[in-house]
C-alpha positions in Angstrom: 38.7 99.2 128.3 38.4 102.4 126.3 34.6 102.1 126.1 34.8 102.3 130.1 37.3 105.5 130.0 34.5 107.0 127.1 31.4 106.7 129.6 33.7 108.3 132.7 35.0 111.0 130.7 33.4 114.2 131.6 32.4 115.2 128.0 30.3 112.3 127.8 28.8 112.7 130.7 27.9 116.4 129.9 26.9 115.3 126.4 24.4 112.2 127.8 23.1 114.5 130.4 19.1 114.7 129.4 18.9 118.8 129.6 21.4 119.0 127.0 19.8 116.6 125.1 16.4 118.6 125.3 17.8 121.6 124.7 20.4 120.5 121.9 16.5 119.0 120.1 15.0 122.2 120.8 17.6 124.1 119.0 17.6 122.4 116.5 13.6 122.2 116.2 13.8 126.0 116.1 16.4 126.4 113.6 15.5 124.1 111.0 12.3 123.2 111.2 10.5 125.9 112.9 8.2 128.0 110.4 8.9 131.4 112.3 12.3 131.6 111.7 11.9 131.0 108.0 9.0 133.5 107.9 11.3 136.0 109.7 14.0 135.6 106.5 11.8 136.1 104.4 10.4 138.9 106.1 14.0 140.4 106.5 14.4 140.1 102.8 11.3 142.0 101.8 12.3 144.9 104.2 15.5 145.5 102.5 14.2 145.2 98.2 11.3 147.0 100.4 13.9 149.4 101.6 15.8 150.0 98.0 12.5 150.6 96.4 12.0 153.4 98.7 15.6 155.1 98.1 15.0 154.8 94.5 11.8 156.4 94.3 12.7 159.1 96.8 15.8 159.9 94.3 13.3 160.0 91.4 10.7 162.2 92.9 14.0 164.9 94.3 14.9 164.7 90.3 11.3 165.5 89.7 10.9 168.5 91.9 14.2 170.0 89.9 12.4 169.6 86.6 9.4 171.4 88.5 10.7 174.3 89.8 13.4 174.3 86.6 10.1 174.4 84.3 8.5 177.6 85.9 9.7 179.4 83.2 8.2 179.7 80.1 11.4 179.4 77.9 12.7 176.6 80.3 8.7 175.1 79.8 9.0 175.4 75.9 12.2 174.2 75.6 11.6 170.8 77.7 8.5 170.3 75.5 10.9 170.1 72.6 13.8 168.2 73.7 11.3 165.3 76.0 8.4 165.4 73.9 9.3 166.2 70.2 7.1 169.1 70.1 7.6 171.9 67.4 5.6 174.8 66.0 3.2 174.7 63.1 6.2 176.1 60.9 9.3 174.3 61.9 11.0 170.6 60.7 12.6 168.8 63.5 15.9 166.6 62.0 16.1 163.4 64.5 20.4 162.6 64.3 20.6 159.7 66.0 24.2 157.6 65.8 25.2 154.3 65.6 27.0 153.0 68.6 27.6 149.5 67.4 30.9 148.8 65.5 30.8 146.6 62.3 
């Protein structure tokens, strides 16, 4: 009795008819199994770490210009030289002061 009400229900009927079958297999074919679809992931991934490479290097090379056009001067030139690079004169003693974050 409610086997026979199940097979003339109009769910089952839409669910046993063979197109939705086919395309219910080829759905999931392409979702889970299909190698495109993962490729395309992992594609979508490397675009964006792609992406944030790009925005961190364009940041770095705008700082870099700054330093550039701030270093056309020769005072600005001599004094990067010896805050970057340590760099002193044949006469001079440079003091390093460095302090110790951690707490004991």
């Amino acid at each position: 009795m409610v086997v026979k009400k199940i097979k003339e229900s109009k769910l089952f009927k839409f669910f046993t008819n063979k197109y939705i079958i086919i395309l219910s297999a080829f759905l999931i074919w392409m979702f889970f199994f299909d190698a495109n679809v993962q490729l395309n992931k992992e594609f979508k991934r490397e675009i964006k770490e792609l992406n944030t490479t790009i925005n961190f290097y364009t940041k770095e090379i705008k700082k870099d210009k700054n330093t550039i056009t701030e270093l056309q001067d020769s005072l600005q030139l001599e004094k990067f030289a010896r805050e970057k690079y340590l760099m002193k004169k044949d006469n001079e003693d440079i003091y390093i002061i460095e302090f110790d974050t951690l707490k004991k």
